[in-house]
C-alpha positions as protocol buffer text, in pm:
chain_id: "A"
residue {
  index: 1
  type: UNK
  ca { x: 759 y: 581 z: -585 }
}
residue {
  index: 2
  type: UNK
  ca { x: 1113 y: 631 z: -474 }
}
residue {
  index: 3
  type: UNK
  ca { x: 1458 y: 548 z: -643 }
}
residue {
  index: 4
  type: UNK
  ca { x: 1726 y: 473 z: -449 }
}
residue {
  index: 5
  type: UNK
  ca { x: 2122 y: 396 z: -501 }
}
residue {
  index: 6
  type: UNK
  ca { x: 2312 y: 234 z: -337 }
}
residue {
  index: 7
  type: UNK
  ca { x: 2656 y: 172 z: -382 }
}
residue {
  index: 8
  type: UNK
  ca { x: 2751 y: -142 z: -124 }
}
residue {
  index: 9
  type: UNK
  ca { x: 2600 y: -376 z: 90 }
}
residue {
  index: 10
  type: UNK
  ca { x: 2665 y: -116 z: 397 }
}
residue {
  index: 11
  type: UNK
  ca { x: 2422 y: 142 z: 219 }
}
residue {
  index: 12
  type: UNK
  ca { x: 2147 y: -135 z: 155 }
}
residue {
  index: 13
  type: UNK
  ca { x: 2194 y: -247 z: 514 }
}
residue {
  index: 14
  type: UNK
  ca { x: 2152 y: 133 z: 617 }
}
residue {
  index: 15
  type: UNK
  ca { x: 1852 y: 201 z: 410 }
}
residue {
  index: 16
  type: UNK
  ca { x: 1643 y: -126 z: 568 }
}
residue {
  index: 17
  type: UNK
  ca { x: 1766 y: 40 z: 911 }
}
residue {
  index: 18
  type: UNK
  ca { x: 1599 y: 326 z: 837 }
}
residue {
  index: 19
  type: UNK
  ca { x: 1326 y: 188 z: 665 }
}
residue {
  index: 20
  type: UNK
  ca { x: 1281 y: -67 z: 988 }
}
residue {
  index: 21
  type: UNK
  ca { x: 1291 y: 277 z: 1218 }
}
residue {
  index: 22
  type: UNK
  ca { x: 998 y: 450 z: 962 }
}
residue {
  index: 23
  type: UNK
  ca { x: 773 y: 153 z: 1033 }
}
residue {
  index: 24
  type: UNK
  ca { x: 508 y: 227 z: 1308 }
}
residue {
  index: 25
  type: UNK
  ca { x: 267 y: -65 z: 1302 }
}
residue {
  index: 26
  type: UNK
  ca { x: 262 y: -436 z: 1096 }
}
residue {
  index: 27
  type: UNK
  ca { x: 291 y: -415 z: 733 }
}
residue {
  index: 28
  type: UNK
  ca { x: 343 y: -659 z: 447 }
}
residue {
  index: 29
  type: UNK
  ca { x: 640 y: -578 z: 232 }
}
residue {
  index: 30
  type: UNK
  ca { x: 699 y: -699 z: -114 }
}
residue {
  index: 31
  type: UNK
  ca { x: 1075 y: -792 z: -211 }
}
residue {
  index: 32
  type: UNK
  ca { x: 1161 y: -832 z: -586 }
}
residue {
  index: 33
  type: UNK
  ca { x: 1476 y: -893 z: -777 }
}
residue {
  index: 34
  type: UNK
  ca { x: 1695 y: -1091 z: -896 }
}
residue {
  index: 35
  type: UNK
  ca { x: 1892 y: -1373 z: -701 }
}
residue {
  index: 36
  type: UNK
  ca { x: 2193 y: -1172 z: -513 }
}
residue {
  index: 37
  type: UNK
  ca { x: 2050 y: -853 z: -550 }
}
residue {
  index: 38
  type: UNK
  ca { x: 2025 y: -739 z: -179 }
}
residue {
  index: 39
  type: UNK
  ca { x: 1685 y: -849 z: -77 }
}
residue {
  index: 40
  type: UNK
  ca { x: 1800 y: -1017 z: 275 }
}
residue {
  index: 41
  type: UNK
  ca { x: 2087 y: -790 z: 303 }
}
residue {
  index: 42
  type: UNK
  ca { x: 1805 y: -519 z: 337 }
}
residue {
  index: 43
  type: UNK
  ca { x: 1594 y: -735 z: 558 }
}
residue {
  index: 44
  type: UNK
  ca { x: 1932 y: -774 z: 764 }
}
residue {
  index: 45
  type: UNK
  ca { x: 1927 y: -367 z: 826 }
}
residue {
  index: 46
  type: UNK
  ca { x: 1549 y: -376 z: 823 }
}
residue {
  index: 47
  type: UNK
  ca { x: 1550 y: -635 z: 1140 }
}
residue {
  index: 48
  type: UNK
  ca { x: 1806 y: -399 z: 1302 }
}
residue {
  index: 49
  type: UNK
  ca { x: 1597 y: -104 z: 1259 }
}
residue {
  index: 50
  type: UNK
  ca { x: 1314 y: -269 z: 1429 }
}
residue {
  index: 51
  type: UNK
  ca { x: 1465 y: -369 z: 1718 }
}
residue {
  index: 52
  type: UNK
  ca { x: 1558 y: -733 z: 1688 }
}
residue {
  index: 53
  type: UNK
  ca { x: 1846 y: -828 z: 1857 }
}
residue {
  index: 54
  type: UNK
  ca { x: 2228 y: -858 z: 1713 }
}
residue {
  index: 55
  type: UNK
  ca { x: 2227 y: -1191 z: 1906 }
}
residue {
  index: 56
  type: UNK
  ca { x: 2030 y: -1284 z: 1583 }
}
residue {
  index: 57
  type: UNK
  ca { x: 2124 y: -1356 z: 1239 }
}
residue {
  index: 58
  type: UNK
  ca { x: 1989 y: -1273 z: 1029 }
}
residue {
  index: 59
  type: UNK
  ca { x: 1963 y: -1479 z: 694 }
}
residue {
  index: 60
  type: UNK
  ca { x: 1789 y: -1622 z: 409 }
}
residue {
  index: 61
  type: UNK
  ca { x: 1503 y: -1857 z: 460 }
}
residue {
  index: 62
  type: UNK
  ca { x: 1577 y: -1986 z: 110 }
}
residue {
  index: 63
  type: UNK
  ca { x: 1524 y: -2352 z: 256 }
}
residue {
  index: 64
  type: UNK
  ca { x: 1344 y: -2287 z: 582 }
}
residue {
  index: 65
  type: UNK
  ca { x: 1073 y: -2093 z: 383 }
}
residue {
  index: 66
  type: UNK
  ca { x: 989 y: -1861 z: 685 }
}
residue {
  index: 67
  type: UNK
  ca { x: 1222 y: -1728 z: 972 }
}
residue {
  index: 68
  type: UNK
  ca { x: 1074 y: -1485 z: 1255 }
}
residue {
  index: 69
  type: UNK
  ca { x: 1267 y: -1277 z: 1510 }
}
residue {
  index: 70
  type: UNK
  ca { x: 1139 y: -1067 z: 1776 }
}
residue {
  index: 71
  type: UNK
  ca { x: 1169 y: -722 z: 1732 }
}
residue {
  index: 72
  type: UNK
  ca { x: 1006 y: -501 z: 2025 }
}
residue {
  index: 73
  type: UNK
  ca { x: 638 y: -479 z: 1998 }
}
residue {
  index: 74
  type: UNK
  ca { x: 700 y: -670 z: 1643 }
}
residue {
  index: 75
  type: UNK
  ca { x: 740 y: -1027 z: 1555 }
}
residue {
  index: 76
  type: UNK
  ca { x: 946 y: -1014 z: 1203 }
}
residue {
  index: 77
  type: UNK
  ca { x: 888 y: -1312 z: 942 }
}
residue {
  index: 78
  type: UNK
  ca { x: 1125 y: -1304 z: 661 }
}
residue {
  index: 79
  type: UNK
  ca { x: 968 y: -1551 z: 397 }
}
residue {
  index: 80
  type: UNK
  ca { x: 1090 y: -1663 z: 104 }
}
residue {
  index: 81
  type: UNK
  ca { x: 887 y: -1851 z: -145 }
}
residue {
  index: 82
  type: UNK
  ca { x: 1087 y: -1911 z: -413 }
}
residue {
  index: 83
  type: UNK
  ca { x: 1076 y: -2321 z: -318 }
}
residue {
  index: 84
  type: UNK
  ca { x: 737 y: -2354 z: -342 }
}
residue {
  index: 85
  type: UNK
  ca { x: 526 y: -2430 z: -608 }
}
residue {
  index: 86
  type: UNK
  ca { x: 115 y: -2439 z: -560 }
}
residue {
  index: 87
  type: UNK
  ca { x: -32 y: -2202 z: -381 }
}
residue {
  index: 88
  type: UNK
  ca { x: -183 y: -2418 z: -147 }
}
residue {
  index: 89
  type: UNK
  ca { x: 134 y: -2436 z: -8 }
}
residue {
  index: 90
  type: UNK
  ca { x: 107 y: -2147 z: 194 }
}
residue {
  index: 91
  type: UNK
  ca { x: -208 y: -2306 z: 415 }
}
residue {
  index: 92
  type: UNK
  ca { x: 87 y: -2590 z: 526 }
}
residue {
  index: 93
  type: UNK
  ca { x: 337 y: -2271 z: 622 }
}
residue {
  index: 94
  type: UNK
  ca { x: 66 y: -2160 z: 824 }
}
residue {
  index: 95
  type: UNK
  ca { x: 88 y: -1820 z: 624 }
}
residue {
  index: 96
  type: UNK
  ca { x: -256 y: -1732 z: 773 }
}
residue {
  index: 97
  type: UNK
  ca { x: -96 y: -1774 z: 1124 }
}
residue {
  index: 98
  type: UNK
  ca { x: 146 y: -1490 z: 1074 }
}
residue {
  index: 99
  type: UNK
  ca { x: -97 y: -1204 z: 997 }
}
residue {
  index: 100
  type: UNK
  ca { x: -148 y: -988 z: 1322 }
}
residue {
  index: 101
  type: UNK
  ca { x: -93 y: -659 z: 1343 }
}
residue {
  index: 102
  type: UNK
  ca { x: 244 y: -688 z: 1568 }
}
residue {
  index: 103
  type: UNK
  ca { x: 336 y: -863 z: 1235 }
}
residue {
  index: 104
  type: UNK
  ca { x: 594 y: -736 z: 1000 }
}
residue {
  index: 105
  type: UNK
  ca { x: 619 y: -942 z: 654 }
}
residue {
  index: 106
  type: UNK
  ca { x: 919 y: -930 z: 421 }
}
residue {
  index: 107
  type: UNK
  ca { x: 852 y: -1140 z: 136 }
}
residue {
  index: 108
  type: UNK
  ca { x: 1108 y: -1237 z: -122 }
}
residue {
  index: 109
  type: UNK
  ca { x: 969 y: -1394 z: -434 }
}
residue {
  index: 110
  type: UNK
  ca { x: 615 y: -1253 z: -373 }
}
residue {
  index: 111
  type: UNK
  ca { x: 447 y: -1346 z: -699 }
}
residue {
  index: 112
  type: UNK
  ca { x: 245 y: -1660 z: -550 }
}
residue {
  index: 113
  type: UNK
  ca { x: 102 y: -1466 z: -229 }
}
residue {
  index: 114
  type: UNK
  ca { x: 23 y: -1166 z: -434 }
}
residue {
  index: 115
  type: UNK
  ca { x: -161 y: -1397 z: -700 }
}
residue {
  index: 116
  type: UNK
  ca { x: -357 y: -1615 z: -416 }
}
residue {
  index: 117
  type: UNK
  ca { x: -505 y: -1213 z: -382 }
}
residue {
  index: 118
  type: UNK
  ca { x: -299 y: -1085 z: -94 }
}
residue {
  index: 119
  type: UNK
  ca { x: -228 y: -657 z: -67 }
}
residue {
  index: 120
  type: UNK
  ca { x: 108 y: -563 z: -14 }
}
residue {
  index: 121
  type: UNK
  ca { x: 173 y: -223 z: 173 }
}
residue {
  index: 122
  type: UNK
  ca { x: 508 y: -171 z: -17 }
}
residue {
  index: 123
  type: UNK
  ca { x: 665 y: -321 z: -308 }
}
residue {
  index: 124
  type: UNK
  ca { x: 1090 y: -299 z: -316 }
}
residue {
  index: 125
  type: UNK
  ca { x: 1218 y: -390 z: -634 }
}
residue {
  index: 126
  type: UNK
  ca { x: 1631 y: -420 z: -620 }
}
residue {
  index: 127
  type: UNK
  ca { x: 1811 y: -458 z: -916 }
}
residue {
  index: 128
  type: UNK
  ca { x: 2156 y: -350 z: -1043 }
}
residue {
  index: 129
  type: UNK
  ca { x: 2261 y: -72 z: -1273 }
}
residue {
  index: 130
  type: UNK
  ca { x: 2575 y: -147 z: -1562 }
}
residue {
  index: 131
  type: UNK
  ca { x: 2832 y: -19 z: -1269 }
}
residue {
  index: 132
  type: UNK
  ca { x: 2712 y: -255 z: -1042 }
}
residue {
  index: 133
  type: UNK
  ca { x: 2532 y: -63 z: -783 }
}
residue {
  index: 134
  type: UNK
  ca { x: 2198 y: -173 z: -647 }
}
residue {
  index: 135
  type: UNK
  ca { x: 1877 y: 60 z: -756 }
}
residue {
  index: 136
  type: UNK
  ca { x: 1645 y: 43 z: -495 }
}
residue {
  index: 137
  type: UNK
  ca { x: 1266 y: 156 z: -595 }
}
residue {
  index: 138
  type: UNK
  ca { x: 1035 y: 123 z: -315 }
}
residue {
  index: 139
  type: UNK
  ca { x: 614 y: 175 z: -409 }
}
residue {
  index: 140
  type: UNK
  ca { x: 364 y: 216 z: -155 }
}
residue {
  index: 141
  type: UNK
  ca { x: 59 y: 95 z: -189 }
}
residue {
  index: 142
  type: UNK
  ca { x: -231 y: 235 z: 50 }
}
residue {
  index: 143
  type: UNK
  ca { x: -202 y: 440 z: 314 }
}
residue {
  index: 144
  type: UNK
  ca { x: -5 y: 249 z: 554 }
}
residue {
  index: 145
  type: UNK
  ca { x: 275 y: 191 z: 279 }
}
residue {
  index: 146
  type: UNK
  ca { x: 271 y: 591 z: 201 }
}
residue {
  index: 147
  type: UNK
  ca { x: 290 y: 666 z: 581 }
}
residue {
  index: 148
  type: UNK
  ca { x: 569 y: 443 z: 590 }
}
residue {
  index: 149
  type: UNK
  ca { x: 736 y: 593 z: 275 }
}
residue {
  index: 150
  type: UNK
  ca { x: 712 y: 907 z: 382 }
}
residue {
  index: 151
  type: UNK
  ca { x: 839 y: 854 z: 760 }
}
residue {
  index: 152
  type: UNK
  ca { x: 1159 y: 717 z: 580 }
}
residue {
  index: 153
  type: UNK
  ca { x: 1232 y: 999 z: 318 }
}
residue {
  index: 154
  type: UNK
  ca { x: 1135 y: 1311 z: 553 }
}
């Protein structure tokens, strides 16, 4: 597990870009925290660091559930899942159709997927400390989220 601080939105932005760099093949990543905590604000630097394009913007699928950009040899789907409420909900997303290895997931409001049984590779958790400044903890979990974790803190 790692900690992170950051004290802005520009440090956040620059942590997904590096994060987004340290990634070498798909993975599934887990975003937790509270509403305004910087979970798409690190997708936005996480989307730059793969590759998508600046053409794109990059925001919150809060009521589009699922938004994918091209990034390189990656497709990125930002989900968020917050809206939905059975877990057969995510056979009418056509969450199955996503996973391919070219894939990159970024998941806010995981709880549902990881409860239907789905493996994350990393977990984020963002939350904010009594000054205000976002505490990032990132957990791997397997190899490919350790290989990632360590390509981004070497």
């Amino acid at each position: 597990m790692k900690k992170i601080t950051c004290t802005g939105a520009r440090e956040t932005i620059d942590l997904g870009h590096r994060l987004g760099q340290a990634i070498c093949r798909g993975v599934a990543i887990a975003l937790t925290g509270d509403l305004g905590t910087g979970k798409t604000t690190l997708i936005q630097g996480l989307a730059r660091g793969l590759g998508v394009d600046e053409a794109y913007y990059i925001t919150s699928p809060t009521f589009t559930i699922i938004n994918e950009y091209p990034a390189g040899d990656f497709r990125l789907c930002h989900l968020d899942l917050y809206r939905l409420a059975d877990p057969e909900e995510l056979d009418y997303i056509g969450f199955s159709d996503l996973l391919t290895p070219a894939t990159i997931l970024a998941v806010e409001w995981p709880d549902m997927l990881r409860a239907s049984g789905f493996d994350f590779d990393l977990d984020i958790c963002l939350e904010y400390d009594a000054d205000f400044n976002r505490i990032i903890s990132v957990f791997p979990t397997g190899q490919r989220g350790a290989k990632v974790l360590s390509r981004l803190f070497s």
